[in-house]
GUKOLVEX-144314 format. One record per residue: x, y, z of N, C-alpha, C, O in turn. Coordinates in Angstrom, 1 decimal. Example, Ala and Ser with C-alpha at 12.3 -4.5 7.8 and 13.67 -1.06 7.14 Angstrom:
[r [13.2, -5.7, 7.8], [12.3, -4.5, 7.8], [13.2, -3.3, 7.8], [14.2, -3.3, 8.5]];
[r [12.8, -2.2, 7.1], [13.7, -1.1, 7.1], [12.9, 0.0, 7.9], [13.4, 1.1, 8.0]];
END
This chain:
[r [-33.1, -160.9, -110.3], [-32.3, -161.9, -110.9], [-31.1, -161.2, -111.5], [-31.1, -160.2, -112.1]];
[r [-29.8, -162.0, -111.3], [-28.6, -161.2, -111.7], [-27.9, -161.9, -113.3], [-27.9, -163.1, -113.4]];
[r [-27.6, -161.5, -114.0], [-26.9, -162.9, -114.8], [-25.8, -162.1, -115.1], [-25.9, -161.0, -115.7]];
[r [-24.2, -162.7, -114.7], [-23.3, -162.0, -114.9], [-23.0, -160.7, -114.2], [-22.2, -159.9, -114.6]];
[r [-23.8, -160.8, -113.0], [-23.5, -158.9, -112.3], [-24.2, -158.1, -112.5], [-24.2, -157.0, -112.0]];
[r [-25.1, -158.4, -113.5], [-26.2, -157.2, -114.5], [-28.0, -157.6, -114.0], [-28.7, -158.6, -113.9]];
[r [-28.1, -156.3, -113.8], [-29.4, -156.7, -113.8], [-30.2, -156.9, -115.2], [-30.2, -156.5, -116.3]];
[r [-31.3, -158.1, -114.2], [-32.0, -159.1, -115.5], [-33.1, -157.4, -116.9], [-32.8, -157.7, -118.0]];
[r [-33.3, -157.0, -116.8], [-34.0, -156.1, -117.7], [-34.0, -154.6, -117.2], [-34.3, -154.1, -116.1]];
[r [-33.4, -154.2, -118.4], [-33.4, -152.3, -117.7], [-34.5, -151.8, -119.3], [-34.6, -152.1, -120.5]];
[r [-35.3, -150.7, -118.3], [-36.1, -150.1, -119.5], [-35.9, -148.0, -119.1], [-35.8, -147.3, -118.1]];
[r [-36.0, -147.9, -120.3], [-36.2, -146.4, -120.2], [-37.4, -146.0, -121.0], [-38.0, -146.8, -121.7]];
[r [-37.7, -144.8, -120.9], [-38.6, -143.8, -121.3], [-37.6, -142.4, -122.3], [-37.1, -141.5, -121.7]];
[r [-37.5, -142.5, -123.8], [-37.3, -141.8, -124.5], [-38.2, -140.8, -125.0], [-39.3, -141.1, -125.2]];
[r [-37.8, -139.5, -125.1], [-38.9, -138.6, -125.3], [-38.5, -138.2, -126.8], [-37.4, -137.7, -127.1]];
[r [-39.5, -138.5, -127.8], [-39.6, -138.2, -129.3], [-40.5, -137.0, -129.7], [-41.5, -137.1, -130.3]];
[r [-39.8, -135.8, -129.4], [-41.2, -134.9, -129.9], [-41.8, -134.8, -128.9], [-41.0, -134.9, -128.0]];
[r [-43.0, -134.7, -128.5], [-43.7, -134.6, -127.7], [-44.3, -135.7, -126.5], [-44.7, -135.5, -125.4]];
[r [-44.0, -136.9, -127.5], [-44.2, -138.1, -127.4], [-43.4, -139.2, -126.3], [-42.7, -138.5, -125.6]];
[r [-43.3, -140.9, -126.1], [-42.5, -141.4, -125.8], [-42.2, -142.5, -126.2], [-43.2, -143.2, -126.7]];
[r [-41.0, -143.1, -126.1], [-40.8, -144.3, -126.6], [-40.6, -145.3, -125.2], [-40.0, -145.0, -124.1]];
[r [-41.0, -146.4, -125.5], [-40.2, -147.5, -124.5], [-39.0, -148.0, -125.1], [-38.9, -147.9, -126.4]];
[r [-38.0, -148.5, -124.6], [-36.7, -149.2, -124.6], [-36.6, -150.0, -123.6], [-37.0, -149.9, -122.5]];
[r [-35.9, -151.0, -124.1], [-35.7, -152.5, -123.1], [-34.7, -153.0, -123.1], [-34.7, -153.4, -124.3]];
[r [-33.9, -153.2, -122.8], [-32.8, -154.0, -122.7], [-32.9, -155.8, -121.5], [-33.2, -155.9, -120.3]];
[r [-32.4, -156.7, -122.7], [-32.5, -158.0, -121.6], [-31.0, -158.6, -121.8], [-30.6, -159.1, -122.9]];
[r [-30.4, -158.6, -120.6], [-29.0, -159.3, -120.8], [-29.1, -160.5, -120.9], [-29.9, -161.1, -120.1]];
[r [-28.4, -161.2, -121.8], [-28.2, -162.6, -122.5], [-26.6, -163.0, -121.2], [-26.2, -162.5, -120.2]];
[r [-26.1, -164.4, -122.0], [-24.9, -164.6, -121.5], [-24.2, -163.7, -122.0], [-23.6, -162.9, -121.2]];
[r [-24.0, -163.6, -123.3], [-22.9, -163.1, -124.0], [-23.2, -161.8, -124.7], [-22.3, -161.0, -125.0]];
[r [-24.5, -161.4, -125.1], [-25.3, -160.3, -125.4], [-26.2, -160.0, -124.9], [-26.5, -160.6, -123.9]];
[r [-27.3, -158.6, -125.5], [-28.3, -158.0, -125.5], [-29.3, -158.2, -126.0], [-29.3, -158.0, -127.2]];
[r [-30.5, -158.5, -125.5], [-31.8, -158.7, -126.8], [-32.6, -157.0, -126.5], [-33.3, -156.8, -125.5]];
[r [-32.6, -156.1, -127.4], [-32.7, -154.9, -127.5], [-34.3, -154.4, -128.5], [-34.5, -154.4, -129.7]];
[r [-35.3, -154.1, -127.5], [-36.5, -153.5, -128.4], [-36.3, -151.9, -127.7], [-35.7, -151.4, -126.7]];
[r [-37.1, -151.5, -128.6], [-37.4, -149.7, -128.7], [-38.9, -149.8, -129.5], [-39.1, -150.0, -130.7]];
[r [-39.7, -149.7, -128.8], [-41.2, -150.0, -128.8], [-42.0, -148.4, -128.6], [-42.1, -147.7, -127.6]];
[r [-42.8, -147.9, -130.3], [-43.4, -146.9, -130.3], [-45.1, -147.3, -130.0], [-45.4, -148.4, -129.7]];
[r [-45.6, -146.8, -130.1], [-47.7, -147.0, -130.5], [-47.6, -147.3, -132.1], [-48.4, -147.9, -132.7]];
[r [-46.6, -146.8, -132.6], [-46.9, -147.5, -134.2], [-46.5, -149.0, -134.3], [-47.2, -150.0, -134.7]];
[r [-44.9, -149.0, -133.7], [-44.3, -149.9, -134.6], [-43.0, -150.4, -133.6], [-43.1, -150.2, -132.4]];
[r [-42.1, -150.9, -133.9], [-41.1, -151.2, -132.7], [-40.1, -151.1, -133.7], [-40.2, -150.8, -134.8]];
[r [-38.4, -151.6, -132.9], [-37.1, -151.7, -133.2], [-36.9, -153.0, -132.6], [-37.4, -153.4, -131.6]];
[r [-36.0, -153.9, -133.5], [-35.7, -155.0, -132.3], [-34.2, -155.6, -132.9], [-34.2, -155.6, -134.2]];
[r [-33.2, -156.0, -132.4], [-32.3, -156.4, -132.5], [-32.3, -157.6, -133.5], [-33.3, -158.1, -134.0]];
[r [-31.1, -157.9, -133.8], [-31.0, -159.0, -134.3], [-31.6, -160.6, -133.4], [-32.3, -161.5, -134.0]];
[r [-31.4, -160.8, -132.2], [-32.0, -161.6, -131.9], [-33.6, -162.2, -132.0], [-34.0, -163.3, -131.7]];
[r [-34.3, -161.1, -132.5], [-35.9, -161.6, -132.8], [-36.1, -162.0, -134.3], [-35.1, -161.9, -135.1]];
[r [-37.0, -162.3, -134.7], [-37.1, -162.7, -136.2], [-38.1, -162.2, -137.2], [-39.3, -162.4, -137.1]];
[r [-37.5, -161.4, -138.0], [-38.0, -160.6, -138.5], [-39.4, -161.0, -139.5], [-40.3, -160.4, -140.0]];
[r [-38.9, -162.4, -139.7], [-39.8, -163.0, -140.8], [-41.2, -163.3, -140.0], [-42.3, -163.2, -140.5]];
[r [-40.9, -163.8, -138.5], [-42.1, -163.9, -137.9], [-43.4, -162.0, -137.3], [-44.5, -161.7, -137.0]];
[r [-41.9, -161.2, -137.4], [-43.1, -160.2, -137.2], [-43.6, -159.7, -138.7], [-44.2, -158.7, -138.6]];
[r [-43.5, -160.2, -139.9], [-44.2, -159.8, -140.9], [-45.4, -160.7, -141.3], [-46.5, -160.4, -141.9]];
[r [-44.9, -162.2, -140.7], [-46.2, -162.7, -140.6], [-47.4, -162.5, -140.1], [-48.6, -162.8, -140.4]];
[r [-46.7, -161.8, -138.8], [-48.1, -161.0, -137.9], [-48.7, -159.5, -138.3], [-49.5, -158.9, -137.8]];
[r [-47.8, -159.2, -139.6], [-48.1, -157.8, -140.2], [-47.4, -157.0, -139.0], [-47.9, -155.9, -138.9]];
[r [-46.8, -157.3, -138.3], [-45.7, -156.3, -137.5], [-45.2, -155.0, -138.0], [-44.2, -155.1, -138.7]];
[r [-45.8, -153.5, -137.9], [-44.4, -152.5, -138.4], [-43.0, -152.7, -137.9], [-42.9, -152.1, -136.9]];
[r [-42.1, -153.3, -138.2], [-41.0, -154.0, -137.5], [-40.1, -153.4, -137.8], [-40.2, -152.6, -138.7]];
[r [-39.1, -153.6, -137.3], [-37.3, -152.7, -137.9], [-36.7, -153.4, -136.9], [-36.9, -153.7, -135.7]];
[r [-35.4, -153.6, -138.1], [-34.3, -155.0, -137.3], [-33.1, -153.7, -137.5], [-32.9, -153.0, -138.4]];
[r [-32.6, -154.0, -136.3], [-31.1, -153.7, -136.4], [-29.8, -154.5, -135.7], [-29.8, -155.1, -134.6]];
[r [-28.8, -154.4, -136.3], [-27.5, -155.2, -135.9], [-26.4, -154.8, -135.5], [-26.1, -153.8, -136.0]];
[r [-25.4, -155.4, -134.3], [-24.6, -155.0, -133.8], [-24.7, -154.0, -132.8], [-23.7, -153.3, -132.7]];
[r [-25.5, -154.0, -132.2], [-25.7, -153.3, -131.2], [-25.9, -154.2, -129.4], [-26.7, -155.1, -129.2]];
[r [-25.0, -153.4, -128.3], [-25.5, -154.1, -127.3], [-25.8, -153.8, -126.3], [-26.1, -154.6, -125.4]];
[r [-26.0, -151.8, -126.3], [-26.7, -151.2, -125.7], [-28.0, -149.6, -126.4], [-28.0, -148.8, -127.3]];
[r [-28.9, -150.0, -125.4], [-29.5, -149.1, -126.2], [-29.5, -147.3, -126.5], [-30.4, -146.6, -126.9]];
[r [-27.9, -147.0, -126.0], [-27.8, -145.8, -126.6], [-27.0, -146.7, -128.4], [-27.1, -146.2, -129.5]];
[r [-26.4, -147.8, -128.1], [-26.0, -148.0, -129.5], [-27.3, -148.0, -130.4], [-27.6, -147.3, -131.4]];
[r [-28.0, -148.9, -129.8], [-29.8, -149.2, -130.5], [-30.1, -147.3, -131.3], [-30.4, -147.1, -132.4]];
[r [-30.0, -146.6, -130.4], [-30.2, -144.9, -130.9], [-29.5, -144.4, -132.3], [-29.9, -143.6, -133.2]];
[r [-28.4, -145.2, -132.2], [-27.4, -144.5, -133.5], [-27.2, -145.4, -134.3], [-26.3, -145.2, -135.2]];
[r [-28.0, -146.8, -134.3], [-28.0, -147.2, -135.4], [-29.0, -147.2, -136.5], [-30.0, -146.5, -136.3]];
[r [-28.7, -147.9, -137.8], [-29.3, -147.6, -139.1], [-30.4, -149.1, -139.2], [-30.5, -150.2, -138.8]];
[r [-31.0, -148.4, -139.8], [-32.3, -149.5, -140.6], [-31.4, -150.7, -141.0], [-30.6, -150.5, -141.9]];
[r [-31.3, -151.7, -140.6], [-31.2, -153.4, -141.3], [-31.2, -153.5, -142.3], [-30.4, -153.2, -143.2]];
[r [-32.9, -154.1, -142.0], [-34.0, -154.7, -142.9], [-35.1, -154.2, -141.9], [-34.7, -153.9, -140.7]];
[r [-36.6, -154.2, -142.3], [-37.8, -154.1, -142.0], [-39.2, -155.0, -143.0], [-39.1, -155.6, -144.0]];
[r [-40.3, -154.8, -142.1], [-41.5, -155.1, -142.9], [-41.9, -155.0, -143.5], [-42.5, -154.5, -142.5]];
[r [-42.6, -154.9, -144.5], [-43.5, -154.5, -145.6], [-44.4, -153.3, -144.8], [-44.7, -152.3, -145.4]];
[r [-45.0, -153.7, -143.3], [-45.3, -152.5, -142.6], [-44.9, -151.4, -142.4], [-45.5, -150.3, -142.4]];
[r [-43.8, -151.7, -142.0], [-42.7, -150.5, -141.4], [-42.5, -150.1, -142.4], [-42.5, -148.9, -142.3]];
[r [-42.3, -150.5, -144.3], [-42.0, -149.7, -145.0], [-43.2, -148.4, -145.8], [-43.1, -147.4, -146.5]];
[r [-44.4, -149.2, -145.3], [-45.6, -148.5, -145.2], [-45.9, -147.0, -144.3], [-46.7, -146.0, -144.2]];
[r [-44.4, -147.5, -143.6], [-44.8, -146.3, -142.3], [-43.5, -145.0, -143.3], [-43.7, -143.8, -143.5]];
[r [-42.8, -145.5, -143.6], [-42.1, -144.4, -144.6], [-40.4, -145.1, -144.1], [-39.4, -144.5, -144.2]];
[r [-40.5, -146.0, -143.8], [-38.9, -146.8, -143.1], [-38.5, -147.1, -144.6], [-39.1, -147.0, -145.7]];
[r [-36.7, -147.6, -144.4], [-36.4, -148.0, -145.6], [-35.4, -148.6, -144.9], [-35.6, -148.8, -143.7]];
[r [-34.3, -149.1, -145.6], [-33.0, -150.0, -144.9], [-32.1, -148.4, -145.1], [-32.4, -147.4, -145.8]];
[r [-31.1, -148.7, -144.2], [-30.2, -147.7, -144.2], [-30.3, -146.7, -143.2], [-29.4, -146.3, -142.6]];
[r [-32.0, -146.3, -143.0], [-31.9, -144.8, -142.3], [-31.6, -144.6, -141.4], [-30.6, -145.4, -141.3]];
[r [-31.5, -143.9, -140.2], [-31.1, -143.6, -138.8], [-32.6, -144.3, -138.2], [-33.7, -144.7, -138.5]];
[r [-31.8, -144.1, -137.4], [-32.5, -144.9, -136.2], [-33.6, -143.4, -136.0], [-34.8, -143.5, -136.3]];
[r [-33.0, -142.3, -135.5], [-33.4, -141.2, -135.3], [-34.7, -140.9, -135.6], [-35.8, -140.6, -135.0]];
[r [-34.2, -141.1, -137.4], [-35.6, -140.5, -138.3], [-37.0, -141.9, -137.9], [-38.2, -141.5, -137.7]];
[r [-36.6, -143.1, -137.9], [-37.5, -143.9, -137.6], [-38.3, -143.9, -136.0], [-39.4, -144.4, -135.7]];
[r [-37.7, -143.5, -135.4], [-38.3, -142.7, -134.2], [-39.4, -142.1, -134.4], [-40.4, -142.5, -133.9]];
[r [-39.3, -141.2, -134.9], [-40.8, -140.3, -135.1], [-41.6, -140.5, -136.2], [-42.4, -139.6, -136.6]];
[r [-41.3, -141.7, -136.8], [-42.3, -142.7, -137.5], [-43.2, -143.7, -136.8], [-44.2, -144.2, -137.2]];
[r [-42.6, -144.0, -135.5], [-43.5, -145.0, -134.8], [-43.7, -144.4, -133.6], [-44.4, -144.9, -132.7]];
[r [-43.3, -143.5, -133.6], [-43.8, -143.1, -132.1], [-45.5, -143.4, -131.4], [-45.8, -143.1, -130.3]];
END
């Protein structure tokens, strides 16, 4: 499926340490809906809702303005969950450091 010239979902394999991460990208019309998915915890763009993944006790982390996922890489903490804050996340941090909190 094409939308706009782009293929419908691209995913990669990030290596954290020893470890790996998934990354997703899904093209919208106009944007990106962007996760980065560890075994702890995930990353997810502004398009998902953050209130619904703390209802599910989600370790979650939102980030904004981003519409590819090397941007997703260098951006900073949002907002997060009461989980993810559990996991040692805060608002502000790099993306980086939360990487090898959910891996």
């Amino acid at each position: 499926m094409k939308i706009k010239g782009r293929t419908a979902i691209e995913q990669k394999k990030i290596k954290v340490g020893k470890n790996y991460i998934r990354a997703y990208l899904i093209p919208f019309f106009e944007k990106n809906l962007i996760v980065l998915r560890g075994e702890k915890g995930y990353i997810m763009c502004g398009y998902l809702d953050l209130a619904v993944a703390e209802k599910f006790h989600d370790p979650a982390v939102r980030i904004v303005g981003v519409s590819t996922i090397k941007e997703a890489l260098g951006a900073q903490v949002f907002d997060c969950t009461t989980q993810a804050q559990k996991l040692g996340v805060h608002k502000g941090q790099p993306i980086s450091e939360v990487l090898a909190l959910i891996v």
